[in-house]
C-alpha positions in Angstrom: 10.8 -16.2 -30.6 10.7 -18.0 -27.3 7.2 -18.8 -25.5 8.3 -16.2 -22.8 9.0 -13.6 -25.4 5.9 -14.3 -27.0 3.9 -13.3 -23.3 2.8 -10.0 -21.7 4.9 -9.9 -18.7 3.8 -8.4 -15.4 5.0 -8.3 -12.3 5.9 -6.8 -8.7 8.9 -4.9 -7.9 10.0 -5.2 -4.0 12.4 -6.7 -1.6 11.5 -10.0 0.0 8.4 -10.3 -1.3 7.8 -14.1 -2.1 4.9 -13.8 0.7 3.2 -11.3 -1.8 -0.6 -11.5 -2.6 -0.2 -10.1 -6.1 1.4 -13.0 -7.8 -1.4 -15.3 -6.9 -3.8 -13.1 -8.0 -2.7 -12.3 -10.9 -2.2 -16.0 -11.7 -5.7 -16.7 -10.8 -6.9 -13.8 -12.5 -5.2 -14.6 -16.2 -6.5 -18.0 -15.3 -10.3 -16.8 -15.0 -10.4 -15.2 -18.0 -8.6 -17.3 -20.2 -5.2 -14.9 -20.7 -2.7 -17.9 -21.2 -0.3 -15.2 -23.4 -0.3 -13.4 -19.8 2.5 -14.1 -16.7 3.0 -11.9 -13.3 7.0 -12.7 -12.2 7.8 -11.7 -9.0 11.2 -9.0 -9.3 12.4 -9.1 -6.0 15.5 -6.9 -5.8 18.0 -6.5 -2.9 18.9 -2.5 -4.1 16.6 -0.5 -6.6 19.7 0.2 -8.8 19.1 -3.2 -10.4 16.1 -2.0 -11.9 17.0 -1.0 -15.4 18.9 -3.8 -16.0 16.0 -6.2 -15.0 13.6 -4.4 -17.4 16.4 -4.4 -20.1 16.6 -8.1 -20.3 12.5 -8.6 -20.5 10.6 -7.8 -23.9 6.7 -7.1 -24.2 6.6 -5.9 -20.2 3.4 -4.0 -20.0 3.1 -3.5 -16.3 4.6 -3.5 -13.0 3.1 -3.2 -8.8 5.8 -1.6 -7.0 5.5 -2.6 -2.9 7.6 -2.3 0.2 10.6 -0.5 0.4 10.6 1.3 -3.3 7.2 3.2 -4.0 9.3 6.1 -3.7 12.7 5.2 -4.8 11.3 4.1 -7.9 10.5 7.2 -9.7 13.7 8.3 -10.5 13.5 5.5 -13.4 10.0 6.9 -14.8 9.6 8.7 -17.5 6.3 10.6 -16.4 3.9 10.5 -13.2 0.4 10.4 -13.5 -0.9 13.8 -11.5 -2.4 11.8 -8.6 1.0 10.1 -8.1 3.1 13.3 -8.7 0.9 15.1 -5.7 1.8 11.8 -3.3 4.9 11.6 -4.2 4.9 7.8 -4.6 4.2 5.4 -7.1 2.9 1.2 -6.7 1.4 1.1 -10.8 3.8 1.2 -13.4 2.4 1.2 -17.2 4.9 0.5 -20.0 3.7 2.9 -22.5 3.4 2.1 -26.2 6.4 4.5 -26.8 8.2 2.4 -24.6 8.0 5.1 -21.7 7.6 4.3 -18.0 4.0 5.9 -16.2 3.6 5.7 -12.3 0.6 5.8 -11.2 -0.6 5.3 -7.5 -3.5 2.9 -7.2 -3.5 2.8 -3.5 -5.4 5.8 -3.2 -8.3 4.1 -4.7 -7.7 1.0 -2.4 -7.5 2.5 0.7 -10.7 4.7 0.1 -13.0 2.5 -1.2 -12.1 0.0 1.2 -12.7 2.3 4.5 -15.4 4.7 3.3 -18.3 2.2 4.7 -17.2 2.1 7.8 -16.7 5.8 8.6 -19.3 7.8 10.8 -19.1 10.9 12.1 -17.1 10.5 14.1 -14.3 9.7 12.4 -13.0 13.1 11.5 -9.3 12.5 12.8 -6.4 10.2 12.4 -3.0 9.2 12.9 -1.3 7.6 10.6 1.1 5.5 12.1 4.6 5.2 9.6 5.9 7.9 7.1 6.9 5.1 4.2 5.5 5.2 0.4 2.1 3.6 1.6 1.5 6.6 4.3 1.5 9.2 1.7 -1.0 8.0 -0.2 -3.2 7.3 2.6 -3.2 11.1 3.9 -4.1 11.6 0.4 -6.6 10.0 0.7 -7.7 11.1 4.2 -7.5 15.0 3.0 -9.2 14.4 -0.1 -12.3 13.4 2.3 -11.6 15.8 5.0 -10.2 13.6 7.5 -7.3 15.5 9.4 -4.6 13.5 10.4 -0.9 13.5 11.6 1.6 11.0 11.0 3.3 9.3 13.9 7.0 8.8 13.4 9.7 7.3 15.4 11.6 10.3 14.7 9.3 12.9 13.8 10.8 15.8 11.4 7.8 18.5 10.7 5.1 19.8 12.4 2.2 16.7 10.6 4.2 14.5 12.5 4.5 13.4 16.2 6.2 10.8 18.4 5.2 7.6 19.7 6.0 9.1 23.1 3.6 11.6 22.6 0.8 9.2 22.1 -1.8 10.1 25.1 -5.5 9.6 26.2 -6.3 13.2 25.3 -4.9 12.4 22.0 -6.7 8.9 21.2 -9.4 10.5 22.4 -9.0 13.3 19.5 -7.9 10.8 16.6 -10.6 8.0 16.5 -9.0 6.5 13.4 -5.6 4.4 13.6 -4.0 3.6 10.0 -0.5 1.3 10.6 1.3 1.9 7.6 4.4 0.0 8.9 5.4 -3.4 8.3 5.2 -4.3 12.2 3.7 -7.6 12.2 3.6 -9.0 9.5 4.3 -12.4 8.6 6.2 -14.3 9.7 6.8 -11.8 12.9 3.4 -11.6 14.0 4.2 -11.0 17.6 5.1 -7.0 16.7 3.2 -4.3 16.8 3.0 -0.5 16.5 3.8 0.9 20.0 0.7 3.0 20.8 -1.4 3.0 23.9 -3.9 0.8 23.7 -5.5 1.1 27.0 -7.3 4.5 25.4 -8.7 2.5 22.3 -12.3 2.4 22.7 -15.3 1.6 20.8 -15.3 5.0 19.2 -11.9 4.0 17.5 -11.5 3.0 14.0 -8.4 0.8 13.3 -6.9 -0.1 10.0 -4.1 -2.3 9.1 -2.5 -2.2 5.8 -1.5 -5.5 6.7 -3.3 -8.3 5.7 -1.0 -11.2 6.7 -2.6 -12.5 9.5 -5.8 -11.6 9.0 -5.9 -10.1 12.4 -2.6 -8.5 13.3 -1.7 -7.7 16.8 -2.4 -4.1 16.5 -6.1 -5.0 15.3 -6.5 -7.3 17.6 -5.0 -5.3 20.7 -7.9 -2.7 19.0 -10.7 -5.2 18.8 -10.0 -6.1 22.4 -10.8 -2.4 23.3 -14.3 -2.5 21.3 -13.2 -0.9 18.2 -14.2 -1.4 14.8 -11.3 -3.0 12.9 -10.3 -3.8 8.9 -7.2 -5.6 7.2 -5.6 -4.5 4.0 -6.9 -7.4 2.2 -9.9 -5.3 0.4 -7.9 -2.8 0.1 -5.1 -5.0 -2.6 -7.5 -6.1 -4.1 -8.8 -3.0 -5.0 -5.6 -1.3 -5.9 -4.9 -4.6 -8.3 -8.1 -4.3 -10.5 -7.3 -0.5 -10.5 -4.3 -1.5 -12.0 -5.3 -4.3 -14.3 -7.5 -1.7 -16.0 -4.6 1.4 -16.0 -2.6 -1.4 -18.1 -5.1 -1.9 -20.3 -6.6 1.2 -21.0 
């Protein structure tokens, strides 16, 4: 048996993802507490159809994040959903059960809503969530589960919970005081982009929230910040989703 056999394997499934905050934190965190038997690989995968065949070739895998473009696309290989993840409809936790079965869980919920509970106030009682990707659903999850009413904003919009960009007004900023960008727009190494919303109606009543976290300050938050509003990266909120799913893997 090879040194690499002989390690629990972890890792992040995505597409271009060798900016990805995971892998050194992982790394840092088997460091920390001694864990040398432990490794967190990156799986960065052009089309999700090479899946199976990447988790056939690895022995003793216990757990996989799942991140930008396949939250969703992913769960036709699982096996089961936890109930959490099922009512989403997207998974970013997989746990290789002991039966050899593949769990998805959805650890973002816990992220996002940890992370942006201190800073709501009254308020606060609407938002748009801005993208309709894997990472959206779980933060209207999240915003229902607290009684936040929210719409998604979509460059095509195709139900009633979503509207268009275009239809982004002062009467409607001043409705929805809490901004969520769930799209990739800005993200390193194209910080210059930015969700295409009216900032000129931001105000200090106006919550904004990036699920980015590379910069530390997008363009959206700072366009928001500008404008007096409270902002807050996604930073917190990885970090919480990653010890939520340290402890699914090793419960």
């Amino acid at each position: 048996m090879t040194k690499e056999e002989n390690k629990k394997m972890f890792g992040l499934l995505g597409k271009n993802i060798s900016y990805s905050f995971s892998k050194g934190y992982f790394a840092k965190k088997f460091e920390e507490l001694s864990l040398k038997n432990h490794k967190y690989v990156n799986f960065d995968l052009q089309n999700i159809e090479s899946f199976p065949d990447i988790i056939d070739k690895i022995s003793n895998i216990k757990g996989i994040n799942v991140t930008i473009p396949y939250k969703q696309d992913i769960i036709k290989y699982l096996n089961t959903l936890d109930k959490t993840a099922k009512k989403i409809g997207a998974v970013n936790t997989i746990k290789f059960t002991k039966r050899g079965n593949l769990k998805g869980y959805n650890t973002d919920v816990v992220g996002f809503e940890q992370s942006i509970k201190p800073l709501l106030k009254k308020k606060h009682r609407k938002a748009l969530i801005l993208g309709t990707g894997g990472a959206s659903k779980a933060i209207a999850y999240a915003l229902k589960k607290n009684n936040i009413k929210f719409k998604f904003v979509s460059r095509n919009p195709s139900s009633k919970k979503e509207i268009s960009y275009e239809n982004l007004d002062e009467k409607k900023l001043k409705k929805y005081t809490i901004i969520i960008n769930c799209t990739p727009l800005g993200t390193f190494p194209d910080t210059e982009k930015y969700p295409n919303i009216p900032y000129q109606f931001i105000t200090k009543n106006h919550l904004l929230y990036d699920l980015i976290y590379n910069p530390e300050v997008t363009t959206f938050l700072s366009k928001g910040k500008e404008n007096g509003a409270t902002i807050k990266n996604g930073y917190e909120m990885l970090q919480l989703q990653a010890e939520e799913s340290w402890r699914i893997w090793n419960a």
